[in-house]
C-alpha positions in Angstrom: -20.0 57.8 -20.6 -23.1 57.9 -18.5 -24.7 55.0 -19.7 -21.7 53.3 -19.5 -21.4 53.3 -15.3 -25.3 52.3 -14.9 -24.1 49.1 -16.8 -23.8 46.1 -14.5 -20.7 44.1 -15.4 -20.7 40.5 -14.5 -17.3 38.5 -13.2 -16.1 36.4 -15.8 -15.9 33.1 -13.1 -19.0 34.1 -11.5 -21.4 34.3 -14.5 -21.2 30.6 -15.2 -23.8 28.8 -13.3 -23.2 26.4 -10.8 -24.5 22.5 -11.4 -26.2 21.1 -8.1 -25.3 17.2 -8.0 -28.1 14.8 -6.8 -29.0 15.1 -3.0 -28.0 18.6 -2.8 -30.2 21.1 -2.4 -29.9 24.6 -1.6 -32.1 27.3 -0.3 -31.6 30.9 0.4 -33.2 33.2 2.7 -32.5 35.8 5.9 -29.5 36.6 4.4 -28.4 33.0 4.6 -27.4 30.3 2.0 -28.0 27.0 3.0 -27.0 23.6 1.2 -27.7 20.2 2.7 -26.5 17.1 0.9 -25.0 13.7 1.4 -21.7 15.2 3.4 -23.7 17.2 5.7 -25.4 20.7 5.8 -23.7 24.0 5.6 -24.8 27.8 6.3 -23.1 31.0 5.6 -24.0 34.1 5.7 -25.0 35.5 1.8 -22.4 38.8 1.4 -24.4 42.1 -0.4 -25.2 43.1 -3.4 -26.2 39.8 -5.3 -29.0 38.0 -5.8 -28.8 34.2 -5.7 -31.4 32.5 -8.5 -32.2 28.8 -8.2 -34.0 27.4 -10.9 -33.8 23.5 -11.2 -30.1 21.9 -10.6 -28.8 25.3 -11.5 -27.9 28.3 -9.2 -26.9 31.7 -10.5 -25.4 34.3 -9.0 -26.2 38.0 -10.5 -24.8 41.7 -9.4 -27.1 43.9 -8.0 -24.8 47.6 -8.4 -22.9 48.3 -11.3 -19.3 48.4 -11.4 -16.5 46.8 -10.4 -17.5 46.0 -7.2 -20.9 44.4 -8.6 -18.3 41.6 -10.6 -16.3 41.1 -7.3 -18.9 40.6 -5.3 -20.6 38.1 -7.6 -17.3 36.1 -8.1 -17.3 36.3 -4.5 -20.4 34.8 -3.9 -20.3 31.8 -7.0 -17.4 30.8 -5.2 -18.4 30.7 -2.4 -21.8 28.6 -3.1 -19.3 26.2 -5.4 -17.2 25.5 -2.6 -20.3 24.4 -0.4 -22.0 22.5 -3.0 -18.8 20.4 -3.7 -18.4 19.9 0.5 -21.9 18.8 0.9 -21.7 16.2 -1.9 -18.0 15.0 -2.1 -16.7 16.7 1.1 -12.6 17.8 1.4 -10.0 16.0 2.7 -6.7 16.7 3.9 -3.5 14.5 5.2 -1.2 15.4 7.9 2.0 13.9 8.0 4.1 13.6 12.0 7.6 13.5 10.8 9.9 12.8 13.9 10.9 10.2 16.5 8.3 8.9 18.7 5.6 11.4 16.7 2.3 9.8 17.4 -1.5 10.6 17.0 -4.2 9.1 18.7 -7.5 9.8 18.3 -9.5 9.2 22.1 -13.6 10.0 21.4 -13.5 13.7 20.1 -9.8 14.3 21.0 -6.9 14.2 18.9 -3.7 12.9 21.1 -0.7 14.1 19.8 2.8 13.4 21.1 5.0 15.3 19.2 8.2 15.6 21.1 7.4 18.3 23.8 7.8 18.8 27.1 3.5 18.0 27.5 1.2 16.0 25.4 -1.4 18.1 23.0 -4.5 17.3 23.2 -6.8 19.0 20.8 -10.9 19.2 20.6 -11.9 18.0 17.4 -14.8 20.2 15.5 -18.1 18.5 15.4 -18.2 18.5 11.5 -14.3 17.3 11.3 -14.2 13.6 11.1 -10.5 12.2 11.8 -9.0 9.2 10.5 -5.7 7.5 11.6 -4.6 4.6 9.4 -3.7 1.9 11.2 -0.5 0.7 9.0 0.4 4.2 9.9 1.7 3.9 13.4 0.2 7.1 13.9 2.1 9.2 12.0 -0.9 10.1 10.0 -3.8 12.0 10.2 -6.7 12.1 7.9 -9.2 14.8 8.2 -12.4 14.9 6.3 -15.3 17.2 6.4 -17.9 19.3 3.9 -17.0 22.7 5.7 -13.5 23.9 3.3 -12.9 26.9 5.8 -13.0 24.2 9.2 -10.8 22.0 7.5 -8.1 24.5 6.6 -8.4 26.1 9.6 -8.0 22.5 11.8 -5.6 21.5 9.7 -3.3 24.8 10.3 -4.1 24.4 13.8 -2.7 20.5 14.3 0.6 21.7 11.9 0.6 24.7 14.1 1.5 22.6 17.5 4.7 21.7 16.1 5.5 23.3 11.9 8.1 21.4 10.5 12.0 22.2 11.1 14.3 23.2 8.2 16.9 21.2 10.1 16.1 18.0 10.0 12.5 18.4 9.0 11.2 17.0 12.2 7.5 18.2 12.5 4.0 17.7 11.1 3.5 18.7 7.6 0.8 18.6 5.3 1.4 15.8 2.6 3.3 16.9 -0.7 4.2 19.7 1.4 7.8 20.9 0.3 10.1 21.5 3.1 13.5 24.0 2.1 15.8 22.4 4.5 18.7 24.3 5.9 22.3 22.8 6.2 22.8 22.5 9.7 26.0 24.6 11.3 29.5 22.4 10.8 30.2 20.3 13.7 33.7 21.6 15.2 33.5 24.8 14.2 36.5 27.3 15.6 35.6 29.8 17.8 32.3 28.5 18.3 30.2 29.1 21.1 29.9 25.2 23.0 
């Protein structure tokens, strides 16, 4: 039973190696992975217990404790190196669609100009690593963000939705694209006893 705790169990996902494309490279050092490539250049801090292994266009990713918590942190960790090597090679994108009348994005130097049926136009500050596209057969009801940094896309992209989430009456807001929208049956027109 002994031996069996001093035995240092590996995550199933973050075993496998991960493949580093051409123009990436990755370094890791002061607690701090680092991988530059075509996309751009991303740090994050490296979480404990693991021990990061470069050798050629491979990186591996081994537990350092035994246990459970040796795996997790190792699955952890490959993921978290995979999601940076794919943003600094191919990048992430994500679509934002303005559903509504008069909806409109603009995009003025690092500003995003939106015009989304309130009582005040929002204007929001762009991230520096975000790069913001608005097609122009679009009319500006879409927005295309692209950028090697998964986390600052998600989090922009939540951010923009955020100024105005879509309505389940009607569905009159800005949605993410493919997004699925359970729209309620608005309250019968006449109705007795109703409050006018």
């Amino acid at each position: 039973m002994a031996t069996e705790t001093l035995q240092i169990r590996q995550s199933r996902v973050g075993k496998r190696p991960v493949a580093l494309p051409k123009g990436v490279s990755i370094t890791v050092g002061d607690g701090q992975i680092k991988v530059q490539g075509p996309k751009g250049q991303l740090a994050k801090k490296l979480p404990p217990n693991v021990d990061v292994k470069i050798e050629g266009a491979t990186v591996s990713v081994l537990p350092t404790i035994s246990g459970r918590d040796g795996a997790r942190f190792q699955g952890l960790v490959r993921a978290l190196v995979n999601t940076m090597v794919l943003g600094a090679s191919e990048g992430y994108t994500k679509t934002l669609e303005l559903h509504g009348t008069g909806y409109r994005a603009e995009l003025k130097g690092a500003v995003l100009n939106l015009a989304l049926g309130l009582s005040h136009p929002v204007n929001f500050p762009v991230p520096a690593s975000i790069t913001v596209q608005i097609p122009a057969d679009s009319k500006g009801t879409i927005i295309v963000l692209t950028g090697p940094d998964k986390e600052v896309m998600g989090q922009t992209a939540a951010t923009i939705r955020g100024f105005r989430p879509p309505s389940p009456y009607g569905g009159k807001g800005v949605r993410y694209r493919g997004e699925k929208i359970r729209e309620k049956a608005g309250k019968a027109a006449g109705g007795k006893g109703g409050k006018k």
